[in-house]
N, C-alpha and C positions, 0 to 999 in steps of 0.2 A: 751692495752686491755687484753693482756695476763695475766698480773699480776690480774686486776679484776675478770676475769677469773678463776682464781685459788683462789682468796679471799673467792669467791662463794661458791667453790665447796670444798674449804677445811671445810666447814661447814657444811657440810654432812659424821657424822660419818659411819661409820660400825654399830656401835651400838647406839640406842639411848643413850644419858650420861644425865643424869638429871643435872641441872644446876640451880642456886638458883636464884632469883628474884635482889636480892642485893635492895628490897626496906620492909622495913614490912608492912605488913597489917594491914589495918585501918578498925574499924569499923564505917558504915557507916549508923546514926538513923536519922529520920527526922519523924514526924507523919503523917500519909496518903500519900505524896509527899516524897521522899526520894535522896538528894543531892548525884550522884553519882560517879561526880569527885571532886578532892579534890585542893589543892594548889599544884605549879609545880612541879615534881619528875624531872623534865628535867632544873632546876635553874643554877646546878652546869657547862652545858653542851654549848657552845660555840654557839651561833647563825652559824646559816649556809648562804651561801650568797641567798639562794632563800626565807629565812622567809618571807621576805616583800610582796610576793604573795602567803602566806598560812595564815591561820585564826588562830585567838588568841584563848587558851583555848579549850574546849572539844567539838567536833563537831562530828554530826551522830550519834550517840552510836547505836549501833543495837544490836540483843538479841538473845539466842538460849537458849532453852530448854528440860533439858535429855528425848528423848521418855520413858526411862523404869521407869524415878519417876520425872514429871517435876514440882516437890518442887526443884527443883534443874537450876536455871537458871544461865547463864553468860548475860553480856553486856559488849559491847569492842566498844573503838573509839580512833582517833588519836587524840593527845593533845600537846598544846603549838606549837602552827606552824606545826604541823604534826612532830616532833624531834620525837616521838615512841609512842605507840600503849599503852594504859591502860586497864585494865578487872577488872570487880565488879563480882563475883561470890554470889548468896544465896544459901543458902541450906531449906529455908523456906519461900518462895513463897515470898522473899522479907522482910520479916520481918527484917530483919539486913544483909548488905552485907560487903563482906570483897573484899579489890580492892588493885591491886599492879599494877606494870609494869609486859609489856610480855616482856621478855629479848629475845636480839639477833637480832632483826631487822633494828635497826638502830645504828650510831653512839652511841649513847646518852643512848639506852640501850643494848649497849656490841657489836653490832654489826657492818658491815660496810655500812649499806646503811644511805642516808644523811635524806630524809625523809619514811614516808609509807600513804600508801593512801587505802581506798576503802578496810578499815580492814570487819573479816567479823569471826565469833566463829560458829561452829560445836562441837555438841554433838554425837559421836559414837554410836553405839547400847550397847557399852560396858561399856558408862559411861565415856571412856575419850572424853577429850576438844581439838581439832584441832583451833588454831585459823591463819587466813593469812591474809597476806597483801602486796600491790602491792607497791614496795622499788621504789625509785630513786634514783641512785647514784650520787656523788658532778660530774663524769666528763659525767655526761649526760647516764649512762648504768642506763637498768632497770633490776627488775624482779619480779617476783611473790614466797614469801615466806611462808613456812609453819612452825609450832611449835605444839608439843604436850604435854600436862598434863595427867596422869594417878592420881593426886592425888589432883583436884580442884584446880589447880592454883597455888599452893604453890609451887612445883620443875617444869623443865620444858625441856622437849628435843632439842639440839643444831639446827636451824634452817633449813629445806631440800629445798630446790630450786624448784619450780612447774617449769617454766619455767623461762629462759632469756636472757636479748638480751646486750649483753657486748661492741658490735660497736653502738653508735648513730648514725650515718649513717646511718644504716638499721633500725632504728624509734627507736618503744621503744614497751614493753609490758604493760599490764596494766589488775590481774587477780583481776574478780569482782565479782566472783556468787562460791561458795562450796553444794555441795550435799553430803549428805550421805546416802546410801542404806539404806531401811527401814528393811531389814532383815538379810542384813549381818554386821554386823560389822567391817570388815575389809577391805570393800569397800566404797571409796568417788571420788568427782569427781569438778575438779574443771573448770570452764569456764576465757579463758583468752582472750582479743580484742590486737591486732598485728595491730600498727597502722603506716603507712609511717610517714620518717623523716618531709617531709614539710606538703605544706598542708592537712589537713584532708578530704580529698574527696573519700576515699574508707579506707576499714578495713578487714581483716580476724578475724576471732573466731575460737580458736581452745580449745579442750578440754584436759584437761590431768587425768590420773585415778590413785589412789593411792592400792591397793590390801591389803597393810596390815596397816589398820588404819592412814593412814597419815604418818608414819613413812619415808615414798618413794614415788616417784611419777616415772611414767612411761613415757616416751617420748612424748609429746603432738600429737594430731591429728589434723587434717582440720576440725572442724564443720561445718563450714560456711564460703563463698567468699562472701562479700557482692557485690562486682563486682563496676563497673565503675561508678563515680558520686553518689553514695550508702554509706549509713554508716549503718552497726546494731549495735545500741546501745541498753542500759538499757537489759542486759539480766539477767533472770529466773531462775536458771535450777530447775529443781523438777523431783527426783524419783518416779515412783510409785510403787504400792504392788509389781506389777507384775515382776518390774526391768523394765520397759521402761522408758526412758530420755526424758522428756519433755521440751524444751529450748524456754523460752518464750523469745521477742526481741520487739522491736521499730524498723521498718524499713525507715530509713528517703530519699527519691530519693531527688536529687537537680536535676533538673531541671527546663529548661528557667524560671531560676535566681526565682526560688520561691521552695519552700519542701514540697513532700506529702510525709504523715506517714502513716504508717499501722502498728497497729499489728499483729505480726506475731507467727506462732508455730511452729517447726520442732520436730519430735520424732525420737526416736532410741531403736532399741530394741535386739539389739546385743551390747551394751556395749557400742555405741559409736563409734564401727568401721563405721557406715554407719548410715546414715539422710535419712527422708524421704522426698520428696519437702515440701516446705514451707505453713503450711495451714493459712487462713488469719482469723484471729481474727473478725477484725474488723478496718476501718477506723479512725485514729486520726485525731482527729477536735481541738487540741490544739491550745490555741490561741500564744502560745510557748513561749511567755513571762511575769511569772508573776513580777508585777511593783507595785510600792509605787502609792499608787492611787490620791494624793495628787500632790506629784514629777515627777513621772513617772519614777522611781532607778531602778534599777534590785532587785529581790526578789530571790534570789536561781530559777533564768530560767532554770537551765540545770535539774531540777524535772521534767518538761512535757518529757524527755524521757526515763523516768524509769517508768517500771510496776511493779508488783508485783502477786505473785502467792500464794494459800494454798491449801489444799486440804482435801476433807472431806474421812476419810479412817474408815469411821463404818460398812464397811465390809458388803453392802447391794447391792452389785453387784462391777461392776466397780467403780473406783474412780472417786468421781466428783471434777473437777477441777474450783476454780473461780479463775479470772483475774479482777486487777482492774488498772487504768490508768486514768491520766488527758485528761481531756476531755471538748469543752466546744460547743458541738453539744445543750445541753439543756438550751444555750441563745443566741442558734444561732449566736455564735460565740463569744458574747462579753466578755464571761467569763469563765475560765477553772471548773468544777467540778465534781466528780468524776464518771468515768462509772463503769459499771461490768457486766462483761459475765461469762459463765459457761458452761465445756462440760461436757457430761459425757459418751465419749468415748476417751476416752484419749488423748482431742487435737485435733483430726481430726477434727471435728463439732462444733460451738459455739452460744448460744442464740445471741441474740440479745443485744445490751447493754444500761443496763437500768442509772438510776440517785441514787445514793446508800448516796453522803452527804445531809444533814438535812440543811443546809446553807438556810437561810428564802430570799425568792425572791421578796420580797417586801425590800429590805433594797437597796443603790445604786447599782447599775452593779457593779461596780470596788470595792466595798467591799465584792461582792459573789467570787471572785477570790477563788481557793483553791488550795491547794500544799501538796506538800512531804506526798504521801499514800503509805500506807501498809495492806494490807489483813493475816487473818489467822482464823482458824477453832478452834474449841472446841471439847473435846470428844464426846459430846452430839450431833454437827452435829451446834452448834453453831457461826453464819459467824462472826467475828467482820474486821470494817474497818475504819483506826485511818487515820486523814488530820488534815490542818490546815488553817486557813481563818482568816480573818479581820472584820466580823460581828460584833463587837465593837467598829469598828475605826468612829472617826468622824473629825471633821475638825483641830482638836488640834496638839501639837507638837509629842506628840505621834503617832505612829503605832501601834495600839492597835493587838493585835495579839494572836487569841488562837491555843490552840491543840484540838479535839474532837474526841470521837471515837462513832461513831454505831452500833450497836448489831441488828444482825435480830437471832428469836429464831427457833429452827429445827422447821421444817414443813414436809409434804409429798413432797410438789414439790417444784423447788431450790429457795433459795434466790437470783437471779439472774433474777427475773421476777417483771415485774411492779406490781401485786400485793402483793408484800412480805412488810410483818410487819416490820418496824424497828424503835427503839427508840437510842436516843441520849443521852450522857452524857459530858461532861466537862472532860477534864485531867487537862489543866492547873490553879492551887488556884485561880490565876487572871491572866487578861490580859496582856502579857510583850510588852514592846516597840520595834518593829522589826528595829527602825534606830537607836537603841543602838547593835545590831547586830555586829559582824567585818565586815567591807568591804573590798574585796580583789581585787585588776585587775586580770586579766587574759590575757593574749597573741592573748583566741582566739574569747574570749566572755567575755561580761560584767555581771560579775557574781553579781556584788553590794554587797547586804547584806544578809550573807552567815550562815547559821547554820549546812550545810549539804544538800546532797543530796537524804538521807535514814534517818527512824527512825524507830526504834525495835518494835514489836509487838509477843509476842508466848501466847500462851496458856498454864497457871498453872495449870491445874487441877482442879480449883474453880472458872475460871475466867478467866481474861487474866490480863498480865504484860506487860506495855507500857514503852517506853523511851523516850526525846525527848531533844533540845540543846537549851537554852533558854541564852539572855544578861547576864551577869554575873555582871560587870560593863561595863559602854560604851567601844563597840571593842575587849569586851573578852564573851566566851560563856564557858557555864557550861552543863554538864548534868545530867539530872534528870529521877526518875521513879515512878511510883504508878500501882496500882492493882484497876483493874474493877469490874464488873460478870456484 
């Protein structure tokens, strides 16, 4: 372990060293919809012995967009069995994207870890690109990696270590949530889950802070014991104006052999050194697995424990925070669809949660199922909030399967209340076949058919820019984007 050890860390210069891509950049046109992975960069690169349990092709893509000109967006996701991490950069709300590899994280692109997982892009206040992701190594060592751009992607700094765990024995790390200060620049924050070698029945959350852009990270902290028989998953984090850490979570208790969830919140307003108790969101009523309605396969289950967060910062007091989550309280259990709450004291307090997708209740139960959401704000005070459902599927070979996103437009009082207006639009040109999907096993769940567990959502400036990972050909998935208002 000591050699890994030293692998690691000899990857962390003194100075950031710019370092080239070693792929060129492609432009990337498609009309309205826009294809934004390409054919493998990772061809020439050795399968690894764990490919057989990671997904074909581009999976998750998620998105971030520069606060100070967001015509200026990234999307990143791991591709080809997870072998390394790709990004499609615009500089025009989309209009044409140019995509390469992130160098350094894996084998395959320069680096030594075997795959990467749970990538995730950061926009600075200064205009660079942070992007990380949670490495696992060929003899079982993990960790959490970071990389910086000062010049859109094109050069790129040698990779810095967030946290990691070099003995498998003492489990593995696994970092999933990046924040960046809304007002400093040189501050981010990254959330990592600390998980025992066997079984999964408790976890720590600890947080790590970088000072000066990403370039460094500071020795992690405790955020969170989830404690005994407990897991917190699917976490949040989100800055606000003020500099308080808001860490949204899923709290899953197992107990006598059955799981109650809750959402949860914890703040911090010292940086991190210290949490406040856990404030509860709200109860999950996920029915926890969504299934081929048809079959009864796995649909990407491990969705019902992630939430999502945005927040409206038009600078009319405190920031209001909306939360959204699978949920499926509004069929009384038979079927997950989306909720949404909203504080507007920073987390402590939260409405009520209301039904935010459009999925028609007249069509069967098991084709209102809904999955993999994301929430995000507009300048104008704008909520949009992107899912996906099977409202076209009917008895055939197909899994008909869309993406949709909903717009509720500013109002006086929150989007986050039973009365609030929202209209619906379409992402996907047509309906794809979710059992042309990759299917993957899993050790510890039956993950079925797998696109991802996240899907990108930010706000352009005119609108919003969505991502999403659709069949490519049977067992391989592709990712894609288009632009809303």
């Amino acid at each position: 372990m000591l050699r890994r050890l030293t692998l690691l860390t000899a990857m962390v210069p003194a100075l950031a060293v710019p370092v080239t891509t070693g792929a060129a950049l492609a432009d990337v046109r498609m009309p309205g919809t826009y294809r934004l992975s390409g054919p493998s960069p990772f061809a020439n690169c050795a399968p690894g012995s764990g490919d057989a349990g990671k997904a074909a092709g581009a999976i998750e893509p998620v998105l971030a967009a520069d606060p100070s000109d967001p015509r200026r967006i990234a999307a990143v996701w791991p591709q080809d069995h997870q072998r390394g991490a790709v990004i499609a950069v615009t500089r025009d709300r989309g209009g044409t994207w140019k995509r390469s590899v992130v160098p350094g994280m894996t084998r395959c692109s320069g680096g030594v870890g075997e795959y990467v997982d749970e990538t995730t892009v950061t926009y600075t206040r200064d205009g660079a690109l942070v992007v990380t992701g949670a490495v696992q190594m060929a003899d079982g060592a993990s960790a959490g990696l970071s990389v910086r751009s000062t010049d859109g992607g094109r050069t790129w700094s040698r990779p810095t270590v967030i946290v990691q765990e070099t003995n498998p024995d003492n489990g593995g790390v696994l970092t999933t949530s990046v924040a960046a200060h809304p007002r400093d620049q040189r501050v981010l924050y990254a959330v990592t889950l600390r998980f025992p070698r066997d079984e999964r029945t408790t976890n720590q959350v600890l947080l790590s802070r970088s000072i000066d852009g990403g370039r460094s990270w500071q020795p992690p902290r405790l955020l969170l014991d989830a404690g005994e028989r407990r897991l917190a998953s699917g976490h949040r984090l989100s800055v606000l104006d003020d500099g308080t850490l808001l860490n949204l979570y899923t709290l899953v208790h197992l107990r006598d052999g059955a799981r109650h969830l809750t959402v949860q919140a914890v703040r911090s307003t010292d940086g991190g050194a210290t949490w406040s108790p856990p404030h509860q969101v709200a109860e999950q009523r996920t029915k926890w697995f969504i299934q081929d309605p048809e079959t009864g396969d796995h649909v990407s289950h491990t969705t019902s424990l992630l939430s999502d967060t945005a927040i409206d910062r038009r600078g009319r007091g405190p920031d209001r925070v909306y939360a959204v989550w699978q949920d499926a309280r509004f069929t009384a259990g038979a079927a997950d669809g989306v909720a949404m709450a909203s504080s507007d004291d920073g987390g402590r307090t939260w409405t009520e949660p209301v039904k935010v997708n459009r999925t028609p209740a007249t069509i069967p139960t098991p084709n209102q199922q809904t999955f993999t959401v994301s929430v995000e704000t507009g300048r104008d005070g704008t909520v949009a909030v992107a899912y996906s459902d099977f409202r076209h599927n009917d008895t055939g070979t197909p899994l008909l399967t869309d993406r949709w996103l909903a717009l509720c437009s500013p109002q006086p009082r929150s989007c986050a209340e039973p009365a609030a207006k929202w209209r619906e639009t379409r992402l996907t040109p047509a309906s794809f076949d979710m059992r042309q999907a990759p299917r993957i096993p899993d050790a510890t769940s039956e993950r079925g058919f797998f696109l991802g567990e996240q899907m990108g959502l930010v706000a352009n400036g005119r609108g919003f820019t969505t991502t999403w990972a659709t069949p490519d050909v049977p067992g391989r998935a592709a990712a894609y984007a288009t632009n809303r208002r």
